[in-house]
NULUMFI-225108 format. One line per field, with one value per residue (C-alpha): residue number from 0; residue in three letters; chain; x negated, y negated, z. Coordinates in steps of 0.1 Angstrom, whole numbers. Example, Ala and Ser with C-alpha at 12.3 -4.5 7.8 and 13.67 -1.06 7.14 Angstrom:
! NULUMFI-225108
pos = c(0	1)
code = c(ALA	SER)
unit = c(A	A)
X = c(-123	-137)
Y = c(45	11)
Z = c(78	71)
//
This chain:
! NULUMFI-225108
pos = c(0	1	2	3	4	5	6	7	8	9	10	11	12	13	14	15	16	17	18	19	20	21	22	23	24	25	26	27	28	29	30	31	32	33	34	35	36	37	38	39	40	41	42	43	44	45	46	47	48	49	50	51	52	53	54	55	56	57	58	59	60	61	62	63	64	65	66	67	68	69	70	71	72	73	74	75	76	77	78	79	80	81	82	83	84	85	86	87	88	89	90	91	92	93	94	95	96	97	98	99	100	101	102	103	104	105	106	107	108	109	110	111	112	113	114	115	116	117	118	119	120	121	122	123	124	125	126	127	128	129	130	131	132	133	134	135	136	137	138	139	140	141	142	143	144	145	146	147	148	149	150	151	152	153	154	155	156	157	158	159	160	161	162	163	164	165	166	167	168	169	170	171	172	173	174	175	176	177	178	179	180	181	182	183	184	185	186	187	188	189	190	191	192	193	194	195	196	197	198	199	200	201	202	203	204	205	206	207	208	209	210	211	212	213	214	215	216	217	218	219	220	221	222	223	224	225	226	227	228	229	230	231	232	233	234	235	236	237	238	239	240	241	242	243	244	245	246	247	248	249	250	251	252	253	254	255	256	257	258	259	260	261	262	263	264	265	266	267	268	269)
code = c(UNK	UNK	UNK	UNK	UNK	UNK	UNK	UNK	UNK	UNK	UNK	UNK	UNK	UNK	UNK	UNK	UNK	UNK	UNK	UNK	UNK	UNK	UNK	UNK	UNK	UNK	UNK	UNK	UNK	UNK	UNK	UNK	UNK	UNK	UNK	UNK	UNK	UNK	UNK	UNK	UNK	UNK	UNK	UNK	UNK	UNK	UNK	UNK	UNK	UNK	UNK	UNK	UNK	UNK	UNK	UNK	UNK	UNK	UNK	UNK	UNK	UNK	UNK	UNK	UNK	UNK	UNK	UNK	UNK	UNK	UNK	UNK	UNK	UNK	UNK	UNK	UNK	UNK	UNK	UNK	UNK	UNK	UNK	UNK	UNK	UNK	UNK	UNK	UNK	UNK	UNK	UNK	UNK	UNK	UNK	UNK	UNK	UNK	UNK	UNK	UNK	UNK	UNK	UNK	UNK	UNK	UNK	UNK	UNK	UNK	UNK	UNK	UNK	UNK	UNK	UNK	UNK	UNK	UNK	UNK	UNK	UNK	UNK	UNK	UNK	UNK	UNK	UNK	UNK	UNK	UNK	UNK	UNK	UNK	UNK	UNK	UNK	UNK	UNK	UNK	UNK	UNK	UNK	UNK	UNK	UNK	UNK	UNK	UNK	UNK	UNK	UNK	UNK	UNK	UNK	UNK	UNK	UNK	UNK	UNK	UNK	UNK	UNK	UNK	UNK	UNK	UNK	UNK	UNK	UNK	UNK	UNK	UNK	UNK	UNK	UNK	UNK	UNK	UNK	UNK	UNK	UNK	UNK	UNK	UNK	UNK	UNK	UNK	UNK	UNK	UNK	UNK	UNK	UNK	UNK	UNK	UNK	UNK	UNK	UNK	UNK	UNK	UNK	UNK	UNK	UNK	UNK	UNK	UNK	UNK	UNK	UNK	UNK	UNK	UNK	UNK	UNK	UNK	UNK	UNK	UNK	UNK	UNK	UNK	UNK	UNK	UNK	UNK	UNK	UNK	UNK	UNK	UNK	UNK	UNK	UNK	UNK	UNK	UNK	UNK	UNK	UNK	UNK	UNK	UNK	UNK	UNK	UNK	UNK	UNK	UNK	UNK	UNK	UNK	UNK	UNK	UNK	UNK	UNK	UNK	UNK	UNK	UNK	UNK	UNK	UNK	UNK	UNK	UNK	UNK)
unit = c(A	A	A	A	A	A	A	A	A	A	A	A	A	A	A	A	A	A	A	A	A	A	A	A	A	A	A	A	A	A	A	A	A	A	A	A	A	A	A	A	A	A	A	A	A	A	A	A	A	A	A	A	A	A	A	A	A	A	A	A	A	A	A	A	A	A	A	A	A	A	A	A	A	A	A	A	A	A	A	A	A	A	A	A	A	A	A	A	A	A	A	A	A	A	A	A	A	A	A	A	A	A	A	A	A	A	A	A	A	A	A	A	A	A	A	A	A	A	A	A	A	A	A	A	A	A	A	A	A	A	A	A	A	A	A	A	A	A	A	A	A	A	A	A	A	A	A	A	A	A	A	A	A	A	A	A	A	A	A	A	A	A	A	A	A	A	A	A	A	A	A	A	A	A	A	A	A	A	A	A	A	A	A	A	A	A	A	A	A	A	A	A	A	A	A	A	A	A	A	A	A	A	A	A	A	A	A	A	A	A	A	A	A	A	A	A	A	A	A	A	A	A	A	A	A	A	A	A	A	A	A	A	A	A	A	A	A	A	A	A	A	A	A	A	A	A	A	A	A	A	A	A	A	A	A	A	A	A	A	A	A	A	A	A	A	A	A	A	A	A)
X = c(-1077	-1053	-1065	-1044	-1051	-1013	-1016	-989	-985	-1015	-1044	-1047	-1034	-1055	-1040	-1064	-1042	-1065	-1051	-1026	-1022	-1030	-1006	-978	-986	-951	-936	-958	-965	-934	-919	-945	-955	-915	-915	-948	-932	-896	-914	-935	-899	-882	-910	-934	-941	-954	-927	-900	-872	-881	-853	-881	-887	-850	-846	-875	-857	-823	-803	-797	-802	-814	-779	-775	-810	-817	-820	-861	-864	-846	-869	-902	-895	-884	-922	-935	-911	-925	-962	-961	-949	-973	-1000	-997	-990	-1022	-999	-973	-951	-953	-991	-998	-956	-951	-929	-954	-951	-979	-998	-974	-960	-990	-1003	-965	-959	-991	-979	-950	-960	-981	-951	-931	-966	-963	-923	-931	-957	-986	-1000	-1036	-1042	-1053	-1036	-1061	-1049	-1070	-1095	-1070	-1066	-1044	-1061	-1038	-1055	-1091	-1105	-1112	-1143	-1161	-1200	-1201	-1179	-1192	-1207	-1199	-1183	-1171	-1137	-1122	-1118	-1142	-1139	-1162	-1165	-1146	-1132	-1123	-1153	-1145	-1167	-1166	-1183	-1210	-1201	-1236	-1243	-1222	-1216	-1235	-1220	-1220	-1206	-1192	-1159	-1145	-1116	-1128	-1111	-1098	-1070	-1051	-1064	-1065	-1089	-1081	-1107	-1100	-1129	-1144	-1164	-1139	-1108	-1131	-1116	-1081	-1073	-1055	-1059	-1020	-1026	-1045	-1034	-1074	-1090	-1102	-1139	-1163	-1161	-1176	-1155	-1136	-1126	-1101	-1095	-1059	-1044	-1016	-1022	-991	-1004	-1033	-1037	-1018	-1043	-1068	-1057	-1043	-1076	-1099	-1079	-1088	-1126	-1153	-1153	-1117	-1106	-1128	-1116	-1085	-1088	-1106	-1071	-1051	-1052	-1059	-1074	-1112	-1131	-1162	-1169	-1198	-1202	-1219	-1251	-1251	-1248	-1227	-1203	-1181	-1160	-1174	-1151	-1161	-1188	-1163	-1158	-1190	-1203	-1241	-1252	-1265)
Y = c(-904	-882	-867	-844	-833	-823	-811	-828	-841	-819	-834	-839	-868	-872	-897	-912	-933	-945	-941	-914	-883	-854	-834	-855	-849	-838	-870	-894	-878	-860	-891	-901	-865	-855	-888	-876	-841	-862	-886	-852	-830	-861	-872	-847	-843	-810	-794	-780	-787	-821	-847	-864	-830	-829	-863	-858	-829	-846	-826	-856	-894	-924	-931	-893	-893	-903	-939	-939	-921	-955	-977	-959	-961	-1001	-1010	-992	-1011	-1041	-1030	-1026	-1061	-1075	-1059	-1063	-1024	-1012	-992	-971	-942	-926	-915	-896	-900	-879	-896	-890	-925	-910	-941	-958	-930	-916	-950	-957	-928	-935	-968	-956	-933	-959	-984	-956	-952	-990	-993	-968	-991	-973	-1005	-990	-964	-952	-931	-917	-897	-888	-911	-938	-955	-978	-986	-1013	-1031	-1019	-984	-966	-972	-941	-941	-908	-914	-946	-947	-943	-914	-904	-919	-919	-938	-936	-947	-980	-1005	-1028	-1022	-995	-983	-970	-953	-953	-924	-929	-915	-903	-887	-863	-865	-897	-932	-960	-990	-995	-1014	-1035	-1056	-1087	-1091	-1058	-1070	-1046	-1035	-1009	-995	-975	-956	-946	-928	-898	-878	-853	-850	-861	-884	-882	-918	-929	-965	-970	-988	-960	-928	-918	-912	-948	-953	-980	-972	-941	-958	-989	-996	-1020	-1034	-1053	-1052	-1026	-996	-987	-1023	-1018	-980	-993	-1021	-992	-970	-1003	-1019	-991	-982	-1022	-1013	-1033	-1074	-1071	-1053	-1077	-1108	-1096	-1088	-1121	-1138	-1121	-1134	-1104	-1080	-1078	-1050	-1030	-1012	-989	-985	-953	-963	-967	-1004	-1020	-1050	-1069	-1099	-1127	-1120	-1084	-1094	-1101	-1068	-1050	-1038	-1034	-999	-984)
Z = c(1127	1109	1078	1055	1017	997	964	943	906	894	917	955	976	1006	1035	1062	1088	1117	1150	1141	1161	1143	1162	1147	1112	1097	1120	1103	1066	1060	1045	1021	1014	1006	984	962	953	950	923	909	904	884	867	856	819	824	843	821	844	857	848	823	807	800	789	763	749	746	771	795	788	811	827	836	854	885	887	897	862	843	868	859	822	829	842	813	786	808	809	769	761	787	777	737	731	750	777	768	779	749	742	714	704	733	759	793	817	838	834	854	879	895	905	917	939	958	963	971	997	1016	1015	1035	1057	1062	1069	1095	1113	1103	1090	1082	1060	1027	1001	977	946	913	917	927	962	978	1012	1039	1072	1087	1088	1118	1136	1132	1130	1119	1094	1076	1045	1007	990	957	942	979	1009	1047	1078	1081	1110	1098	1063	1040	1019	983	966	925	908	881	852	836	871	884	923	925	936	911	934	966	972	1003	1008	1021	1059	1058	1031	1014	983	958	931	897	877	842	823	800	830	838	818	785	757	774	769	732	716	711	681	661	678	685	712	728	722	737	774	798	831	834	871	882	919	924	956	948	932	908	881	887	880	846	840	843	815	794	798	795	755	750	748	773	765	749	784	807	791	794	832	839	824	855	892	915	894	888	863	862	831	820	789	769	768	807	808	835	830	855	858	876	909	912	933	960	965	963	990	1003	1003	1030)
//
């Protein structure tokens, strides 16, 4: 198993790729790791010289920019109209399409991963994990952990964070058959009310988490923050309309809600 941690984008990306010799990990990372800091340098809102930096200051526009910078701000224009409003690249009026681009360049990455024949694998970034084929067999290694992916027997093992209990493991998630699948948590526990209702401009209220599981990570990290501004029964209704993508949401109180298909995906705990 070849494990590595990069710290990109203003968190940590952590690989696991089962069968991969750790001795070759520039041969089999470098790609995906060059492509995180490529995304991070063109796309950042909070470095001052990154082509979307510029572009928000009016010293380039989208046709002088790189061309990933006019495609990232295309799925957002998309994401808007598809979601009534409740995404957007623009929180707060300031233009920051990180609701779209962090989920993307871990996609991204494990595409590259994938094109490569590593087939199995899991990207895990901020909470957020895209996970492809069956984990490693590793006894010592199985069992739940917190917003990131372990080695199981036979399927990747993700475990979501409980909100009102730091360190502790709300849920566990599989992929039935070892399919590829991915799972987005957006919530209050660590970066507090970060999350604005578009509509109002205020902080979005009615939710502690709201988890989503889709089976790649870049829509459905977006559902996650889209959804989670929507509040809990507008968000799970909401999620229930779209094939794919199941919700778990906790509200402040400490009361859990899911769609019906979420149980597909839980795992026993052990």
């Amino acid at each position: 198993m070849l494990r590595h941690a990069e710290p990109v984008m203003g968190t940590v990306v952590s690989f696991a790729v089962p069968g991969a010799d750790p001795a070759r990990r520039a041969a089999v990372l470098g790609p995906a790791i060059a492509e995180l800091h490529r995304l991070d340098a063109l796309l950042s809102p909070y470095l001052p010289r990154s082509e979307l930096s510029r572009l928000a200051r009016g010293e380039l526009t989208v046709d002088r920019c790189d061309p990933l910078v006019g495609e990232a701000l295309g799925h957002c224009a998309a994401l808007a109209t598809e979601t009534d409003g409740w995404f957007t690249a623009r929180p707060g009026g300031r233009l920051d399409p990180s609701g779209w681009v962090k989920g993307w360049a871990l996609e991204r990455a494990s595409d590259l991963l994938t094109h490569a024949g590593h087939r199995d694998h899991s990207v895990t970034g901020g909470g957020d994990v895209q996970a492809r084929g069956p984990a490693a067999s590793d006894p010592a290694a199985d069992g739940p952990v917190v917003d990131g992916p372990t080695a199981g027997a036979r399927a990747w093992r993700i475990g979501v964070a409980d909100p009102h209990r730091a360190g502790q493991v709300l849920a566990v998630l599989t992929a039935p058959d070892g399919e590829p699948f991915a799972v987005a948590t957006s919530g209050t526990a660590e970066r507090g009310a970060h999350i604005l209702d578009p509509h109002t401009g205020r902080p979005a209220e009615g939710l502690r988490s709201l988890t989503v599981v889709g089976r790649r990570i870049a829509r459905t990290d977006a559902y996650a923050t889209a959804a989670f501004a929507m509040g809990p029964h507008r968000a799970l209704a909401w999620l229930e309309a779209r094939p794919g993508y199941e919700g778990l949401a906790v509200l402040p109180d400490g009361r859990r809600l899911g769609t019906p298909g979420l149980r597909r995906y839980l795992a026993a705990r052990g």
